[in-house]
KETOR-210477 format. One record per residue (C-alpha): residue number from 0; residue in one letter; z, y, x. Coordinates in steps of 0.5 Angstrom, whole numbers. Example, Ala and Ser with C-alpha at 12.3 -4.5 7.8 and 13.67 -1.06 7.14 Angstrom:
TIZA  num  residu      w      v      u
TIZA    0       A     16     -9     25
TIZA    1       S     14     -2     27
//
This chain:
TIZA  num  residu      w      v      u
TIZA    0       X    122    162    -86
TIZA    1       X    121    166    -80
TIZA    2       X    128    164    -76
TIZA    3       X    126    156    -79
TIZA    4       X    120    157    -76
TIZA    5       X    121    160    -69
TIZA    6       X    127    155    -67
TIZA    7       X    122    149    -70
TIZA    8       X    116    151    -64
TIZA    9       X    122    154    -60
TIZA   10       X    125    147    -59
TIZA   11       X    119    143    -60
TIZA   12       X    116    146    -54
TIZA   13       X    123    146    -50
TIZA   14       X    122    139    -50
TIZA   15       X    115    138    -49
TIZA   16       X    116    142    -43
TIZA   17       X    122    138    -40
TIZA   18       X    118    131    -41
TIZA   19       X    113    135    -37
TIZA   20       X    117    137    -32
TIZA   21       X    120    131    -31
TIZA   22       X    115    127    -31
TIZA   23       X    111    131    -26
TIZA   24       X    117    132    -21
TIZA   25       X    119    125    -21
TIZA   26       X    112    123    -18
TIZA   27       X    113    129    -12
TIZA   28       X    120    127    -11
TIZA   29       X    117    118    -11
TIZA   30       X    113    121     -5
TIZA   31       X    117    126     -2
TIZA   32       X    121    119     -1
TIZA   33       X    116    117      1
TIZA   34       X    115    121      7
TIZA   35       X    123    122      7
TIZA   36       X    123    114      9
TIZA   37       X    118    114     14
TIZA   38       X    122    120     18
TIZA   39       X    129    116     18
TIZA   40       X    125    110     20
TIZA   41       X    123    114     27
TIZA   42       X    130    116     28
TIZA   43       X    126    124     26
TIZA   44       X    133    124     20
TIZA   45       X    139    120     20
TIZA   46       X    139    116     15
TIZA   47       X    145    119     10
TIZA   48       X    141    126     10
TIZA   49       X    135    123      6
TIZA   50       X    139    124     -1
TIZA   51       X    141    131      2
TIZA   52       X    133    132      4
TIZA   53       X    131    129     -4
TIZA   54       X    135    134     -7
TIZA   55       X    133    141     -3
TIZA   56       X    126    138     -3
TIZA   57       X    126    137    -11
TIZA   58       X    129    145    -11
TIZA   59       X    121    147     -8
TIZA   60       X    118    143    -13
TIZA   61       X    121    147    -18
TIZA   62       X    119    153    -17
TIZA   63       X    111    150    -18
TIZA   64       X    113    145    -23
TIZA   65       X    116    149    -28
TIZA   66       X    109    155    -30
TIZA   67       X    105    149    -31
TIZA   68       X    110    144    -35
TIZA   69       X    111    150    -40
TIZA   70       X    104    151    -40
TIZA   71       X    102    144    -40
TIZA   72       X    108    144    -45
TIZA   73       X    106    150    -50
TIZA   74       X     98    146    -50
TIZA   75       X    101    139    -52
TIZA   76       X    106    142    -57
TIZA   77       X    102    147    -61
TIZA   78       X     96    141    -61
TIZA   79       X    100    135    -63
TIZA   80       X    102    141    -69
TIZA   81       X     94    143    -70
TIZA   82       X     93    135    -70
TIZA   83       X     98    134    -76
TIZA   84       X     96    140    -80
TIZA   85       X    101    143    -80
TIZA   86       X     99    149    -77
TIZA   87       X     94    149    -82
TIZA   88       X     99    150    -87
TIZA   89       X    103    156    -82
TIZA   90       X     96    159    -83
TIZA   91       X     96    158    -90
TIZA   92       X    102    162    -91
TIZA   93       X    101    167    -86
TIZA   94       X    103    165    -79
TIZA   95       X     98    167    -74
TIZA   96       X     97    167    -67
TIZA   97       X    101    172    -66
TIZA   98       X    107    170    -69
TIZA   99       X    108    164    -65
TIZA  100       X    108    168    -59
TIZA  101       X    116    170    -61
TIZA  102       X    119    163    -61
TIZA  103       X    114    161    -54
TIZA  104       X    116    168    -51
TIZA  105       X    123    167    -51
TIZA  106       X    123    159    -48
TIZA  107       X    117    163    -43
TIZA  108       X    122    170    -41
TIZA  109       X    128    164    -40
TIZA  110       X    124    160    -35
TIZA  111       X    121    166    -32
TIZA  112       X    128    169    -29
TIZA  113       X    129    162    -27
TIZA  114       X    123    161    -23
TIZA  115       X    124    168    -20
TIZA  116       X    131    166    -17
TIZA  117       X    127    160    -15
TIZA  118       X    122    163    -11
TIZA  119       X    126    169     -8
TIZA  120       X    133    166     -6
TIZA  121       X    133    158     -7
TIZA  122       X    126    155     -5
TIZA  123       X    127    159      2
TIZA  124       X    134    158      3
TIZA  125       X    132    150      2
TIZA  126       X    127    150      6
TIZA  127       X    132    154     11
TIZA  128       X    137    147     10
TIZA  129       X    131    142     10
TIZA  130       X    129    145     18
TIZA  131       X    137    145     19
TIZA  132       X    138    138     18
TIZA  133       X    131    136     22
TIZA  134       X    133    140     28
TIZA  135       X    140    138     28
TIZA  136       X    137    130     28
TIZA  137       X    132    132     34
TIZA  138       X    138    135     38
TIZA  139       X    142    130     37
TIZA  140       X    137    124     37
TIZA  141       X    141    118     39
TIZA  142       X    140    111     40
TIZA  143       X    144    108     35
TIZA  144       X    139    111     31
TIZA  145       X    135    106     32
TIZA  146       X    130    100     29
TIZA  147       X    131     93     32
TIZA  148       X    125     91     33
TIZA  149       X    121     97     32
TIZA  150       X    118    102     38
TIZA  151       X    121    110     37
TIZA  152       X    119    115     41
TIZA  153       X    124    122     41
TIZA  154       X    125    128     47
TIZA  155       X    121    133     50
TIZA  156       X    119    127     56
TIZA  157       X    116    123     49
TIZA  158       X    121    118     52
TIZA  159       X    118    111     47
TIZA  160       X    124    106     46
TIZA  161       X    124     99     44
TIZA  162       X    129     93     44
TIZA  163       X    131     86     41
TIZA  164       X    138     88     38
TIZA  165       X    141     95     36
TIZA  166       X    149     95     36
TIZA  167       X    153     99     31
TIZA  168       X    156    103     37
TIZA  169       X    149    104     40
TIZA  170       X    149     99     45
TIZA  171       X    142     95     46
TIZA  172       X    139     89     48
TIZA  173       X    133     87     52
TIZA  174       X    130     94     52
TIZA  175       X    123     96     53
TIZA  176       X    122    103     56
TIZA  177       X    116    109     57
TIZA  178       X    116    115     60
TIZA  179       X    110    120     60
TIZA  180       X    110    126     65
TIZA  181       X    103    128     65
TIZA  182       X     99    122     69
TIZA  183       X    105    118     71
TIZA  184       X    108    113     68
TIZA  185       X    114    110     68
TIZA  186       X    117    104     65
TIZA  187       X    124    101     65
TIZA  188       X    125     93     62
TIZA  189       X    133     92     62
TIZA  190       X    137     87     59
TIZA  191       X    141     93     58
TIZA  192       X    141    100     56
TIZA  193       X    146    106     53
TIZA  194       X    147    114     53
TIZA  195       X    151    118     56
TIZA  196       X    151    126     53
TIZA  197       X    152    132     57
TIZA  198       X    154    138     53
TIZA  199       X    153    143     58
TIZA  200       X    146    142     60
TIZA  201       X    143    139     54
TIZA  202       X    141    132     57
TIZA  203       X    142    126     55
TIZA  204       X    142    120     60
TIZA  205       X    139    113     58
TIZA  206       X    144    108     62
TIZA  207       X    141    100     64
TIZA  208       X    144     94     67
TIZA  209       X    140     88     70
TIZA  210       X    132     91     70
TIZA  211       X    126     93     73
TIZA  212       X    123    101     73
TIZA  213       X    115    101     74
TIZA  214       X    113    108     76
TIZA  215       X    105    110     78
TIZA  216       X    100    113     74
TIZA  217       X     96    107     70
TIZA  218       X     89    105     72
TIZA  219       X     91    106     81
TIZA  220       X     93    100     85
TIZA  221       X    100    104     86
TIZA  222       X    105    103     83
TIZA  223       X    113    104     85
TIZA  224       X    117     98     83
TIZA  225       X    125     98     83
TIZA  226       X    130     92     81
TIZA  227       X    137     95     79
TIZA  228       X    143     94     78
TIZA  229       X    145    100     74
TIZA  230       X    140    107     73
TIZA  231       X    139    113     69
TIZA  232       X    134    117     66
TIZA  233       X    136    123     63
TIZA  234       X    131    127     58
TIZA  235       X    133    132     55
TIZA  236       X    133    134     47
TIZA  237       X    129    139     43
TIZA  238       X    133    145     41
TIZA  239       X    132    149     34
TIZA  240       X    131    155     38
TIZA  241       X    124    153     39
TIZA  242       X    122    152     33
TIZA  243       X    121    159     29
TIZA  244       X    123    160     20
TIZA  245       X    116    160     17
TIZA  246       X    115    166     13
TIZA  247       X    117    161      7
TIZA  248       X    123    160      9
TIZA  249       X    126    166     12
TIZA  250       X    131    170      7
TIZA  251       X    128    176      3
TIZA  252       X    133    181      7
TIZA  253       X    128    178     13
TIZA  254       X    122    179     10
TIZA  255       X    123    186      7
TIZA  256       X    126    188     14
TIZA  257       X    119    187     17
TIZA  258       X    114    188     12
TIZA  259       X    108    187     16
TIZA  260       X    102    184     12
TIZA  261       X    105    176     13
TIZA  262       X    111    178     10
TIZA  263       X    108    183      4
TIZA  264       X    104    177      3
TIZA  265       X    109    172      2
TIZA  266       X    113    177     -1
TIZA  267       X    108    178     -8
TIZA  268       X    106    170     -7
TIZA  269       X    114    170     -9
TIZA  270       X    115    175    -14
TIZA  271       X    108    171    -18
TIZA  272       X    111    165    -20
TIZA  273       X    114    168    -26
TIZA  274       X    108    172    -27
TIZA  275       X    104    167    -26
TIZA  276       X    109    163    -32
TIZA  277       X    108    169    -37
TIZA  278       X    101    170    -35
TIZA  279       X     99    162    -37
TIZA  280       X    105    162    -43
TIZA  281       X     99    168    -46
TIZA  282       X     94    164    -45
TIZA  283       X     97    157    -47
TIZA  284       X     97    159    -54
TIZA  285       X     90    161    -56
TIZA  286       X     88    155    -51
TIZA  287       X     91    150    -56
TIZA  288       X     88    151    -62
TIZA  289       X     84    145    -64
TIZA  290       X     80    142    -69
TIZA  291       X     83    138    -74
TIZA  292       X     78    132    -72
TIZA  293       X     80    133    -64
TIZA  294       X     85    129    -60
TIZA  295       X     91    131    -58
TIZA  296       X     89    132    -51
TIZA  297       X     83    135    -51
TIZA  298       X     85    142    -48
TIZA  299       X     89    138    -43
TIZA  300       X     82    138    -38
TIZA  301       X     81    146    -39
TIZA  302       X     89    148    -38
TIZA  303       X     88    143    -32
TIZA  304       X     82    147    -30
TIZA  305       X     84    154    -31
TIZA  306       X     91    152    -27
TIZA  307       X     87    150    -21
TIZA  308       X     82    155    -21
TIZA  309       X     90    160    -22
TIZA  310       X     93    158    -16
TIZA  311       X     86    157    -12
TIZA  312       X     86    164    -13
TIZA  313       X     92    167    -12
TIZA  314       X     92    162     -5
TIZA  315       X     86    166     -3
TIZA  316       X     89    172     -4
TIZA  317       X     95    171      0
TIZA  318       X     89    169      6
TIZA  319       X     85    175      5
TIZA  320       X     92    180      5
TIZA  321       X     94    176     11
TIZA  322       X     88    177     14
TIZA  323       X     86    185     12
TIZA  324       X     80    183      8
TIZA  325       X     84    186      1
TIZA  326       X     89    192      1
TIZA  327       X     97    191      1
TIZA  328       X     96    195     -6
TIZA  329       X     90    190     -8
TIZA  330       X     93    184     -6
TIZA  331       X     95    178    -11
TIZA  332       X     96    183    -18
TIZA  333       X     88    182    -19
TIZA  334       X     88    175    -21
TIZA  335       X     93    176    -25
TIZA  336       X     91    181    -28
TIZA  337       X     85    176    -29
TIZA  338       X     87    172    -33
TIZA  339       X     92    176    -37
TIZA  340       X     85    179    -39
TIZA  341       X     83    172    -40
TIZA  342       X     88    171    -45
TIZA  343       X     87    176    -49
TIZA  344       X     80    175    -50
TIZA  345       X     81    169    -52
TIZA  346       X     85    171    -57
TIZA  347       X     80    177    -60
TIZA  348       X     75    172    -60
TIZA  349       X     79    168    -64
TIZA  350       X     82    173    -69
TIZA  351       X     75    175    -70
TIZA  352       X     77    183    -68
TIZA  353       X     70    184    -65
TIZA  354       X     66    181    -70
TIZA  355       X     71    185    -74
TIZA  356       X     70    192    -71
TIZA  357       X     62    191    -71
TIZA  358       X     62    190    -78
TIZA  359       X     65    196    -80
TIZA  360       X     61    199    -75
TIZA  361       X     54    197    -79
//
């Protein structure tokens, strides 16, 4: 009855948390697309890197989507069994909290050595490829990039670009732009306009035909107006180089190479993804017992709760080790600790131990 019994909430959980997880990740992934859309449209990400960035960005969610969907999961899994009685009869025979620990700790150990591959090697090397792909596009930042009829600003000159008609090689028309330096000012309408790179200096050359350029600084009465032929403007591009790896994002190889405190502070608030997994996996099953008149979902709000308040605390604690207000050794394993004391009062309160050992007392 005993292997019966494990595979049945081993697989009831299993899928409750696949639905979860799923259901959760498709809610980050619809507004990361969100975002994702919005950035392609500026021309800050080439439109054939947005699936690429989708699917990095779904490998990051994981790592938080997975400790509470198999929390959520264990919660709705063991309710739906109380609220069909048929815990009641696993009690009769003998089933107990403690035995359902086998079936959902096994689920939770598999899920954990995910969590932890996730959180130490693939969600950083994510993040590294997500920054790749938008320095990538800010380096080369090119006018075929861009919306007709929409204004687009990109380069160190914060050079804003608007035309009436984009053609595939790049080439616009009836173009409009602004190029900020300071105070000053200076605007370029062409019939007209391409790009020009220049490998070796870093710059791009805007070219216009048949124009006027208005330079001056808004509000004086000066201002230097030109009519042209032919005429350039380069600007030049952001460089990946200035834009450092997050300690998010650096691999563990660099992380353990520093070991300063931000670094020790990441280093914990990584390894406490599959510990907060297993430390909620302990807590979910004495928080799903139920009354037989109460709903499904009634624990739902207090797993909500106690999740929240969880990673608020682990959050802080990461804060507090950054800024010395913990010690290193302290650092994020108190709230852990925590809560793993949480569950197991939970389940002595419910298995009646402590009244139990005040009656033999008296």
């Amino acid at each position: 009855m005993g292997s019966i019994l494990n595979r049945y909430i081993f697989r009831e959980t299993a899928l409750m948390w696949l639905a979860v997880t799923g259901v959760l990740l498709m809610v980050l992934l619809t507004d990361q697309f969100a975002r994702v859309l919005d950035d392609a449209a500026g021309a800050e990400l080439p439109k054939d890197a947005i699936f690429a960035v989708m699917g990095l960005s779904s490998i990051q969610y994981l790592t938080v989507l997975v400790p509470v969907g198999i929390f959520l999961a264990i919660v709705l899994a063991l309710a739906r069994m109380y609220r069909d009685s048929e815990m009641a009869a696993l009690m009769a025979c003998g089933v107990g909290n403690y035995a359902l620990y086998k079936p959902v700790l096994t689920l939770a150990v598999l899920l954990a050595a995910g969590v932890a591959w996730l959180s130490m090697e693939a969600g950083p090397t994510a993040q590294r490829e997500v920054k790749q792909i938008f320095d990538a596009a800010r380096k080369s930042a090119d006018l075929a990039m861009l919306e007709p009829g929409r204004f687009t600003s990109f380069g160190k000159e914060q050079v804003t670009v608007y035309a009436e008609e984009v053609a595939p090689d790049g080439s616009l028309r009836n173009v409009f732009v602004q190029l900020r330096d300071k105070d000053k000012v200076t605007v370029v309408v062409a019939r007209q306009a391409g790009q020009r790179n220049d490998a070796d200096s870093g710059t791009k050359i805007l070219t216009f035909k048949d124009g006027k350029r208005y330079e001056g600084v808004p509000g004086s009465r000066e201002f230097l107006v030109m009519k042209f032929a032919e005429h350039g403007i380069p600007f030049e591009v952001s460089t990946a180089r200035e834009r450092a790896l997050k300690p998010e994002a650096q691999s563990l190889g660099e992380l353990l190479e520093r070991f300063d405190l931000e670094s020790i502070a990441e280093l914990q608030w990584r390894v406490s993804a599959p510990i907060s997994l297993l430390v909620l996996t302990f807590i979910a099953v004495p928080l799903a017992r139920t009354r037989p008149r109460q709903g499904r979902y009634s624990g739902i709000v207090s797993a909500i709760l106690i999740y929240v308040i969880y990673t608020n605390l682990l959050g802080a604690a990461k804060v507090w080790l950054e800024k010395e207000t913990i010690p290193a050794w302290v650092g994020l394993w108190w709230v852990h600790l925590l809560f793993l004391a949480y569950a197991l009062a939970l389940l002595l309160y419910q298995n009646r131990v402590l009244q139990r050992l005040l009656l033999r007392r008296t």
